[in-house]
C-alpha positions as CSV (number, residue, x, y, z in Angstrom):
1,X,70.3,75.2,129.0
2,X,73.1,73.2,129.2
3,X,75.0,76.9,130.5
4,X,72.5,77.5,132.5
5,X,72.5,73.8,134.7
6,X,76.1,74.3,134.6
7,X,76.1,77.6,136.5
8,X,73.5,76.3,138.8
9,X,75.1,73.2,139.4
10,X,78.1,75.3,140.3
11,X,76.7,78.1,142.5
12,X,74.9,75.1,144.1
13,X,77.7,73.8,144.8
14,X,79.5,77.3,146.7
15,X,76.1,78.1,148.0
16,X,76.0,75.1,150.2
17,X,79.5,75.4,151.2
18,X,79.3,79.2,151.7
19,X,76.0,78.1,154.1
20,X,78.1,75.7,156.2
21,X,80.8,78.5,156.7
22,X,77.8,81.0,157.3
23,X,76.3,79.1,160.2
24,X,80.1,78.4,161.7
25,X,80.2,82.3,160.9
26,X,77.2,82.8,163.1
27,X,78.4,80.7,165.9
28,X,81.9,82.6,165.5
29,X,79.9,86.4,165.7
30,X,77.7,84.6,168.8
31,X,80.8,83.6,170.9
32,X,82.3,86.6,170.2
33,X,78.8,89.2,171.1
34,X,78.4,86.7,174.2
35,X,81.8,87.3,175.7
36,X,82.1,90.7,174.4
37,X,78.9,91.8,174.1
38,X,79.2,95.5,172.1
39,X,81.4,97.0,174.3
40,X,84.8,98.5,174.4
41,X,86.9,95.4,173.1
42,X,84.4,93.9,170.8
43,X,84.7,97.2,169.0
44,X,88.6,97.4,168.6
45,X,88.8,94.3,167.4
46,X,86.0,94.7,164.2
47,X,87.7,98.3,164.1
48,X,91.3,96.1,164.1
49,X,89.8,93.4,161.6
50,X,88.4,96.0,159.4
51,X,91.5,97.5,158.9
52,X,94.0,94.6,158.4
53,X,91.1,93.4,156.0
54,X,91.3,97.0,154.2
55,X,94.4,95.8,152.2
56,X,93.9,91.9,152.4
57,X,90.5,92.7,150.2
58,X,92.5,95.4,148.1
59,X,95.0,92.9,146.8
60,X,94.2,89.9,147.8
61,X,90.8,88.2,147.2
62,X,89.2,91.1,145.4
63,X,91.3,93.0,142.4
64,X,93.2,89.9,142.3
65,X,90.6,87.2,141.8
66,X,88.7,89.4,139.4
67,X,91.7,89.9,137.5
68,X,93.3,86.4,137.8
69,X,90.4,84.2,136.4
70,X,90.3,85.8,132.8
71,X,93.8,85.5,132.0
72,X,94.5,82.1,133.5
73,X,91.8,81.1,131.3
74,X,93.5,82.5,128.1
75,X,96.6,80.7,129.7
76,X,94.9,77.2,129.8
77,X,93.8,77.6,126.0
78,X,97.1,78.6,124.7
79,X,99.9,77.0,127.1
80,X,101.2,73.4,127.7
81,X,100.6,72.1,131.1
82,X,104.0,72.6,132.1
83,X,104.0,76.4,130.8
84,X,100.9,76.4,133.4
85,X,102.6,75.3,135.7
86,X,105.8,77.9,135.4
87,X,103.0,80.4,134.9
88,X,101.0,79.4,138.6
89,X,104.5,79.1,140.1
90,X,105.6,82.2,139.0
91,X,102.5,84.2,139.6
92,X,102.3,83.1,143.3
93,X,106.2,83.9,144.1
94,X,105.7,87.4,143.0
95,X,102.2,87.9,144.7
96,X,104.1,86.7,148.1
97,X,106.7,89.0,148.3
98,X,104.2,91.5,146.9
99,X,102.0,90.7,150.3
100,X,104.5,90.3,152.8
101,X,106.2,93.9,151.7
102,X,102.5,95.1,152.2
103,X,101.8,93.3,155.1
104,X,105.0,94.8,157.1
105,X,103.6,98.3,155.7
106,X,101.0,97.8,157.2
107,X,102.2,96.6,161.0
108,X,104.6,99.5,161.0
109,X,101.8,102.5,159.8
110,X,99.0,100.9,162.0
111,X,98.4,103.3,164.4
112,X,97.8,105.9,161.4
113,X,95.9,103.8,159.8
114,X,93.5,103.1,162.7
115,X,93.6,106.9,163.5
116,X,91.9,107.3,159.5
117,X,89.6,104.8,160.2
118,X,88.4,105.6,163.5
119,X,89.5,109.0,164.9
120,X,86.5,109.0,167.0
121,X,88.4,106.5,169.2
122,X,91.5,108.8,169.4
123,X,89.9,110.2,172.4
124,X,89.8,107.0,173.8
125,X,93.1,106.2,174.7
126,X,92.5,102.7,176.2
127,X,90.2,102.1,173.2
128,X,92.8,103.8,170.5
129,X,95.6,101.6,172.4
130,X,94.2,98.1,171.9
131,X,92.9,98.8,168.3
132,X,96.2,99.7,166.8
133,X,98.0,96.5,168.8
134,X,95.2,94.5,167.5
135,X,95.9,95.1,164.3
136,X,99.6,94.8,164.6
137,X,99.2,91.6,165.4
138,X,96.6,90.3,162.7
139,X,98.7,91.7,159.6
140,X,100.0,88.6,158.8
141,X,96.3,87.2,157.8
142,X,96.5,89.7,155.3
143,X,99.6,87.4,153.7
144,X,97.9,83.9,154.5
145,X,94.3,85.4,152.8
146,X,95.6,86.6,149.5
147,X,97.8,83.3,149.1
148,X,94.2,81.7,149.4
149,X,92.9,84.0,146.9
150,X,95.4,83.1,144.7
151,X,94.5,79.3,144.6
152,X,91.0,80.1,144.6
153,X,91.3,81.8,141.3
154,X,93.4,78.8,140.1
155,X,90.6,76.5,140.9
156,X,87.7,78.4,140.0
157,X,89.1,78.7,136.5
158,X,89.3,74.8,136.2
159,X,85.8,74.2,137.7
160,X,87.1,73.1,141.3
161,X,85.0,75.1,144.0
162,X,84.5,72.9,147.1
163,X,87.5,74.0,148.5
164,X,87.6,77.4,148.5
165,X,84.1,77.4,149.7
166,X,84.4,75.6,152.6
167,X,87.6,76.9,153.8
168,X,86.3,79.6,155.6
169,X,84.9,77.2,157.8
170,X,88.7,76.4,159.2
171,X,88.9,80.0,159.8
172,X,86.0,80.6,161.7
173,X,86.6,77.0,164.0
174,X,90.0,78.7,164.8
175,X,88.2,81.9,166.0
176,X,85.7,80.1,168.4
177,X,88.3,77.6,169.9
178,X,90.9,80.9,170.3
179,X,87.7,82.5,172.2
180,X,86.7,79.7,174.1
181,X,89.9,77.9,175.2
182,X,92.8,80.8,174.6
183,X,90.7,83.7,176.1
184,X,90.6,82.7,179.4
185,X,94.5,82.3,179.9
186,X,94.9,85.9,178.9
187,X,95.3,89.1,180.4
188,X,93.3,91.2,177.2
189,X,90.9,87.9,176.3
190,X,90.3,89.8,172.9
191,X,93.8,88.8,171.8
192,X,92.6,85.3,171.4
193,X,90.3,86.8,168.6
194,X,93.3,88.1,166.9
195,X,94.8,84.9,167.4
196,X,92.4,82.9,165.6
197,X,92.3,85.2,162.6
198,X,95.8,84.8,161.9
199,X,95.9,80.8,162.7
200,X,92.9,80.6,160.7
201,X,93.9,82.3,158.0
202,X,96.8,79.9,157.5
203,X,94.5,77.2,157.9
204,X,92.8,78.1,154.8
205,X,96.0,78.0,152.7
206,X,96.4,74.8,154.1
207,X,93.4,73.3,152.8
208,X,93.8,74.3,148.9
209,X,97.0,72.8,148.6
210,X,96.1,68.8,148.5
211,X,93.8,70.0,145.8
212,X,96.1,72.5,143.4
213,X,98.5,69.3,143.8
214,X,95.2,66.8,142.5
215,X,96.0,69.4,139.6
216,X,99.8,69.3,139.3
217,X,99.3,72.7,140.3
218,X,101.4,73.4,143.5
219,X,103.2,76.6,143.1
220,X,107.3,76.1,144.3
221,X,109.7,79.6,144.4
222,X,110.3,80.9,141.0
223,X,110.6,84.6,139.4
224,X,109.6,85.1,136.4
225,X,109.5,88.6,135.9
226,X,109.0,88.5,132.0
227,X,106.2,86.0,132.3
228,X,103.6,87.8,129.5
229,X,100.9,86.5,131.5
230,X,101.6,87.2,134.7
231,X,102.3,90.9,133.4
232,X,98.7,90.8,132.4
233,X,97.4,89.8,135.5
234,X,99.0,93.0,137.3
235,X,98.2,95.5,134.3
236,X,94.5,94.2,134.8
237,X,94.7,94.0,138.2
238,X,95.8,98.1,138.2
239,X,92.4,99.6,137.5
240,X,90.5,96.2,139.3
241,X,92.6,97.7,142.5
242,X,91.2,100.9,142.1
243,X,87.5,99.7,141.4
244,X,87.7,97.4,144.8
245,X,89.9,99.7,146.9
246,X,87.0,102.4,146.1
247,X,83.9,100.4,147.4
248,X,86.3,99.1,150.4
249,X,86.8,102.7,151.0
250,X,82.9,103.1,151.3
251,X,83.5,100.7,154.1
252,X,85.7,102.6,155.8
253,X,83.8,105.7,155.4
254,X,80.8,103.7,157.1
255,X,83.2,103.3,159.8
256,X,84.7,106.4,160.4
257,X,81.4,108.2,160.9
258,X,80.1,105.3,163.2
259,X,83.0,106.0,165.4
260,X,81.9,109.1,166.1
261,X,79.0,108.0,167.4
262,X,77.6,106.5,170.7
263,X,79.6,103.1,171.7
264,X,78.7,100.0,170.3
265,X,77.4,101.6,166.9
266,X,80.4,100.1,164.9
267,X,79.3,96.7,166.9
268,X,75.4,97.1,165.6
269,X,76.8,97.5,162.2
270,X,79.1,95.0,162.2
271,X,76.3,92.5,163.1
272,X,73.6,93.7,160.8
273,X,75.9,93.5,157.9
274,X,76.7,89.9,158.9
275,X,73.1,89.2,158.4
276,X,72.8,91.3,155.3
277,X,76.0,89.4,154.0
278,X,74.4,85.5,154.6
279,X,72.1,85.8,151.7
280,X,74.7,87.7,149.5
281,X,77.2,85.2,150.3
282,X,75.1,82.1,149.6
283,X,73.5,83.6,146.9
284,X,74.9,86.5,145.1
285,X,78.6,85.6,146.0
286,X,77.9,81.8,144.9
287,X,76.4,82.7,141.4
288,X,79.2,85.5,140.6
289,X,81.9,82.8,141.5
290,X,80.5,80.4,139.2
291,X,79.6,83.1,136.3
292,X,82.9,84.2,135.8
293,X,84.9,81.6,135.0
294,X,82.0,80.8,132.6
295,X,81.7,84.2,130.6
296,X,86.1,84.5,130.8
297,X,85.9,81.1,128.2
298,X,82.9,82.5,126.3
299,X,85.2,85.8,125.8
300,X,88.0,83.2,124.7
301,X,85.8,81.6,122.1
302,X,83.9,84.6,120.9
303,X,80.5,82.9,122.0
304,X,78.9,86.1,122.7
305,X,75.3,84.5,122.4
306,X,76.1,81.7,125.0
307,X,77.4,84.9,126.7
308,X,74.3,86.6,126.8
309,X,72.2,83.8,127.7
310,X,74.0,83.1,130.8
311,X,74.4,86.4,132.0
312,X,70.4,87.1,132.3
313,X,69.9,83.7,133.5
314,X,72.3,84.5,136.1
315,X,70.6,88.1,136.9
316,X,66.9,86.1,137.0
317,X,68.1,83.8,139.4
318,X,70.1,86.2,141.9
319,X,67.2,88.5,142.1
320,X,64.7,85.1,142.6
321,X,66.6,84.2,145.7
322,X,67.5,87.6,146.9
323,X,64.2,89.1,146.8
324,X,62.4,87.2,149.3
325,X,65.8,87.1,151.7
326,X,65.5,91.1,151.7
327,X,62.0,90.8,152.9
328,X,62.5,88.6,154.9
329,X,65.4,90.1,157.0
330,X,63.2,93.3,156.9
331,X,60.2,91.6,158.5
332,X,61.6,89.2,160.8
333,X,65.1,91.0,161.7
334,X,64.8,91.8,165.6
335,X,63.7,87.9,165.8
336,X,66.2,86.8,164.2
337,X,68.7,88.9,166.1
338,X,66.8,88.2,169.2
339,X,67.5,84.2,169.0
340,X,71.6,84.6,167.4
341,X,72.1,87.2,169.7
342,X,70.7,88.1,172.5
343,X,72.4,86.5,175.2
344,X,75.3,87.1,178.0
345,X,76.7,90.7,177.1
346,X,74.6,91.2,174.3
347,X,71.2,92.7,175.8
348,X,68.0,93.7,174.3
349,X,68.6,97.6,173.4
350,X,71.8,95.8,171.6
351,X,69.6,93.3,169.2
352,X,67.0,96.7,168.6
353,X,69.8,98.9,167.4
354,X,70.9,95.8,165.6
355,X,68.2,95.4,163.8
356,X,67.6,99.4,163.4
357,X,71.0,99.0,160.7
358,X,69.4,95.6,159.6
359,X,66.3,96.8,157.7
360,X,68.3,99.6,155.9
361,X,70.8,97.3,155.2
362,X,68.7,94.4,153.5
363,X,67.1,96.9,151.4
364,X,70.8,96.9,149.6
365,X,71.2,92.9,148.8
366,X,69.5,92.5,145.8
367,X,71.5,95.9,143.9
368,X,74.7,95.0,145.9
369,X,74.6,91.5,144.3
370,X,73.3,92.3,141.2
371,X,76.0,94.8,141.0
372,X,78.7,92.3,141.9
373,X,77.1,90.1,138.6
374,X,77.8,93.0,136.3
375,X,81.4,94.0,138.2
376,X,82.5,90.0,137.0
377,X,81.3,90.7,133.0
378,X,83.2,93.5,133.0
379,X,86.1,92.0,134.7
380,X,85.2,88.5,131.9
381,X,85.9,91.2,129.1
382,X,88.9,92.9,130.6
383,X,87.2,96.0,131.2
384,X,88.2,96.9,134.4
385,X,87.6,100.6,134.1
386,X,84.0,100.7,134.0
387,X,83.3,99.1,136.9
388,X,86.2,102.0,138.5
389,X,84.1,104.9,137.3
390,X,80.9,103.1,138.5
391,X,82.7,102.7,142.2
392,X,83.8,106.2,142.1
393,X,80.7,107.8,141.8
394,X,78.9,105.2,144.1
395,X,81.7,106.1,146.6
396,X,81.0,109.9,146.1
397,X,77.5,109.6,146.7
398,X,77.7,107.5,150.1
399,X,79.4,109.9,151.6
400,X,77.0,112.1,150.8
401,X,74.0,110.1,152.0
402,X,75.9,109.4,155.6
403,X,76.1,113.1,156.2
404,X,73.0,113.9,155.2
405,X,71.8,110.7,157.2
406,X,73.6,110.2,160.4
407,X,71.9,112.7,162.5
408,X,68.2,111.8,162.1
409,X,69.0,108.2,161.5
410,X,72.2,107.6,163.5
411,X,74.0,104.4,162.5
412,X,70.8,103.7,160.4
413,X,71.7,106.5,158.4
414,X,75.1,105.1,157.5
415,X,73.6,101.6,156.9
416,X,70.9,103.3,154.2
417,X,73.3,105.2,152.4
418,X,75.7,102.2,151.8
419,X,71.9,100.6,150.4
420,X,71.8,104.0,148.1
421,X,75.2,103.9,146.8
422,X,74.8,100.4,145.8
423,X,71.5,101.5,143.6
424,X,73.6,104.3,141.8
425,X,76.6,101.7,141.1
426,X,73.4,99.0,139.6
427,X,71.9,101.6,137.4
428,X,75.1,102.8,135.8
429,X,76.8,99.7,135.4
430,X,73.6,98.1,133.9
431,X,73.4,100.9,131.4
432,X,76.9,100.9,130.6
433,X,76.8,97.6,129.8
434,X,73.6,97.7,127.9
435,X,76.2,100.5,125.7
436,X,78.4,98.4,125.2
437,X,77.8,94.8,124.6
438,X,73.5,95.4,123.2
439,X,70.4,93.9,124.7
440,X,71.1,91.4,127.3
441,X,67.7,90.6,128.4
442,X,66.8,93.4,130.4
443,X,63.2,93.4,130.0
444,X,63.2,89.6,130.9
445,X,65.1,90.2,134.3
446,X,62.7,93.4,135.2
447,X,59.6,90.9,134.4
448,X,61.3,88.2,136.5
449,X,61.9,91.0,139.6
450,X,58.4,92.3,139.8
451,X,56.5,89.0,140.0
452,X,59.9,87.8,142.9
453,X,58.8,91.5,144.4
454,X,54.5,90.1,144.4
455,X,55.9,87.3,145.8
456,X,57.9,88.2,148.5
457,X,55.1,91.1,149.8
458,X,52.9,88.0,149.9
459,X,55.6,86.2,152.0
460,X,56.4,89.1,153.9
461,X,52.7,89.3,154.9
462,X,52.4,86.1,156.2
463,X,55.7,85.9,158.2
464,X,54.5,88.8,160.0
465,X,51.1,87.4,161.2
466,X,53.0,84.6,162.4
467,X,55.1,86.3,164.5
468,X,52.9,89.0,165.3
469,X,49.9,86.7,166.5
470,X,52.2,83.5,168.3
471,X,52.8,86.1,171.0
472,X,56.8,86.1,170.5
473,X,57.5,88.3,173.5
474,X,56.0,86.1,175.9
475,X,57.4,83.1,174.9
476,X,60.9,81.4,176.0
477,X,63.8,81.3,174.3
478,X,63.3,77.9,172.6
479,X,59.9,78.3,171.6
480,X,60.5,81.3,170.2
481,X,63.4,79.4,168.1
482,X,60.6,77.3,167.1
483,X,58.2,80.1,165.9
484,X,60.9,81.6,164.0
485,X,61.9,78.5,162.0
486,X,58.2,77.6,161.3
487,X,57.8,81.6,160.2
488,X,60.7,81.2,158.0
489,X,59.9,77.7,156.7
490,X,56.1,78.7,155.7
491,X,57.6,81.8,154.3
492,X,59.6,79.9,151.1
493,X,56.2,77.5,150.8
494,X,54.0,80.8,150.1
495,X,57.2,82.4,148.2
496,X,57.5,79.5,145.8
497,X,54.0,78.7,145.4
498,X,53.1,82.8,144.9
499,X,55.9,82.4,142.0
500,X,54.7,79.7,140.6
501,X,51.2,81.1,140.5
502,X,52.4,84.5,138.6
503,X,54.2,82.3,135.9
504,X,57.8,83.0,137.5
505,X,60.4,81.0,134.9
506,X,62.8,80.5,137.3
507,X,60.6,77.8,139.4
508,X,59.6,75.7,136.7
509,X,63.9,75.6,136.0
510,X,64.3,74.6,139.5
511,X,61.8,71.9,139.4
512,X,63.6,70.1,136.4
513,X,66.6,70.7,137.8
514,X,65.3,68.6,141.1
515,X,64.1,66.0,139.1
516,X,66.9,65.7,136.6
517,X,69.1,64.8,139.7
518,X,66.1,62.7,141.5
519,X,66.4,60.3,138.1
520,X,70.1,60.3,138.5
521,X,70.1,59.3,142.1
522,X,67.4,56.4,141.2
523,X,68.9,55.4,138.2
524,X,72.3,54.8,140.7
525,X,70.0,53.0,143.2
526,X,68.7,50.9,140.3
């Protein structure tokens, strides 16, 4: 139990940051569709973003996080503080240089790279022009990004996750000021964008250092090239860069074909997967964050029971929250899209084709996240080729699902097979590790799902009467806001009370954890 809080405690923790930098996210995606609506410029720059973001994920926050955490934890257990300090020095130096070669790789091949990624804009030469100088110029966020990554693995692995939750926020301020105040002095406003990623970026470096220093932690210059550890990392990190560059390359696939549609389709998919990506990242991102530091020191000390216990708890509680958020962005998508949206350049035939990708996107959030779970216990046992072979043949079938999809669903298509391909990555990584580690309470997480799945039809229901019988298209703008809020406020009543009724664990767990901290706060009062 004591696992368990700790987790919680933990992905509370992220989640609440992660839902500060989502609603700063939100205002960043609503300056940005109300100035550029979903037009020429908006998409070069999420084409341009995508891209310099191809190899910043690759390296930076992805394979290298995943990789990081398990060996810095092995490092902690074995090394004196100052070898942990040579180590975090060292490790950083190399990664550096290891970015900033990549980074310059990647200003001086842009215009390739934006050719792969979008050829449907090749066509377009004013279009093809601005992406590929876009992209030039936000590179260097690729260097500023992985840095972050870097100290975010630090601090995860010694239980410190404010920070690297909340920086975000920095970078999406830096994007809305660049937009707002930078924008209008220029000659291609959408430079200001590119602006704010890169300041932003930096920003978020920034912010971890006062705390790796809290730590004795700052990294200074140092090689250390026969550093055992470090050579870990990167031998882990091989097959981890693989595994991520694979699913970032069903990314790019998504985007390749949607540039070969009608203009603005790369926009509507952009949005919809911001949405999707608000429950993930409160939710599903949180609880991986804060399981894997967890399972890496059960792995350490051969706990494999503690092990278990907290990797179905962990399961149980992403598909409780996740559940109810796919319904709900299913049955109140255009709404929502309607009031974050749906203003200046961004009209209603934009929020409709919007939501189109929305409800085939939400119907991925519960196996994307569960996936992500199982990706972090492989990555806590140093198996990183599992999760490659699971990636691979998710990768193979998306590609097959957005040919056979685009044309009668059009950028819906693309949107449900990314949903598809996360299903087939789910079920083979959950019976992979079912192989090789034994029962890890499947049938408890299953029961758990179908009574969150009675649930959230229940929920679902009722959202939809409420919106269905207010009269929503004949109301303005704010009481509209207000019908929505109320929809989605009843909505978690009926979903909590539903689970409670069908004897749902997870609720009763979250009402002692309420009260536990309710008697702390009184017993500080007292």
């Amino acid at each position: 139990m004591a696992d368990e809080k700790n987790i919680t405690k933990a992905a509370s923790i992220m989640g609440s940051a992660t839902m500060l930098s989502r609603v700063m996210g939100y205002l960043r995606d609503a300056v940005i569709a109300y100035i550029f609506g979903a037009g020429m410029s908006a998409d070069a720059f999420f084409i341009a973003f995508r891209v310099s973001n191809l190899l910043r994920r690759l390296v930076g926050e992805g394979a290298m996080t995943s990789s990081f955490i398990p060996i810095f934890t092995d490092c902690l257990a074995d090394r004196t503080k100052d070898e942990v300090k040579g180590f975090v020095s060292g490790f950083f130096t190399l990664f550096f240089l290891i970015l900033v070669v990549l980074a310059i790789a990647g200003m001086l091949f842009s215009e390739g790279l934006v050719n792969v990624m979008s050829p449907g804009f090749a066509g377009v030469e004013d279009k093809f022009r601005l992406t590929v100088s876009l992209t030039r110029f936000m590179f260097p966020h690729m260097v500023f990004v992985g840095l972050m990554a870097a100290a975010m693995g630090v601090l995860h692995s010694l239980r410190q996750f404010i920070a690297p939750a909340v920086s975000p926020i920095l970078f999406n301020i830096a994007i809305i000021l660049s937009a707002l105040v930078v924008a209008p002095f220029l000659k291609e406003p959408v430079y200001a964008l590119a602006f704010g990623v890169v300041v932003g970026g930096a920003l978020q470096v920034a912010m971890q250092i006062p705390f790796l220093k809290r730590h004795g932690l700052v990294p200074r210059p140092s090689l250390r090239l026969n550093d055992p550890y470090i050579k870990k990392v990167f031998v882990l990190m091989g097959p981890a860069l693989i595994g991520i560059g694979v699913y970032q390359l069903n990314v790019f696939v998504t985007t390749r074909f949607a540039s070969r549609l009608a203009e603005g389709s790369v926009s509507y998919l952009y949005y919809a997967s911001r949405l999707m990506e608000l429950p993930l990242g409160i939710f599903g991102v949180a609880f991986t964050q804060a399981l894997l530091p967890s399972l890496s020191e059960f792995v350490t000390k051969k706990d494999f029971a503690s092990f278990k216990g907290s990797l179905s708890f962990t399961m149980r509680m992403v598909n409780f929250v996740n559940i109810p958020a796919t319904v709900g962005l299913m049955v109140l998508g255009l709404p929502i899209i309607d009031i974050l949206f749906t203003r200046g350049s961004f009209g209603g035939a934009d929020a409709a084709n919007t939501a189109f990708a929305l409800t085939f996107y939400a119907l991925g959030i519960v196996p994307v996240a569960s996936s992500r779970v199982l990706v972090s216990v492989f990555y806590s046992l140093k198996d990183t080729l599992t999760p490659v072979i699971g990636a691979l043949m998710s990768f193979a079938f998306n590609i097959a699902m957005c040919l056979i999809l685009i044309k009668p669903l059009r950028h819906g298509g693309l949107a449900l097979a990314t949903t598809l391909a996360a299903v087939v990555d789910l079920v083979f990584l959950s019976v992979a590790l079912r192989l090789k580690v034994g029962n890890f309470g499947v049938k408890g997480i299953v029961s758990s799902a179908l009574k969150s799945v009675a649930a959230a039809a229940l929920m679902g229901v009722a959202v939809y009467a409420i919106i269905h019988y207010s009269g929503w298209h004949g109301l303005e703008k704010l009481a509209r806001a207000a019908v929505l809020s109320a929809s989605i406020g009843s909505g978690g009543v009926i979903y909590l009370v539903a689970c409670r009724a069908f004897g749902a664990p997870e609720v009763a767990f979250l009402k002692e954890l309420v009260e536990e901290k309710m008697g702390k706060n009184r017993a500080k009062r007292a």
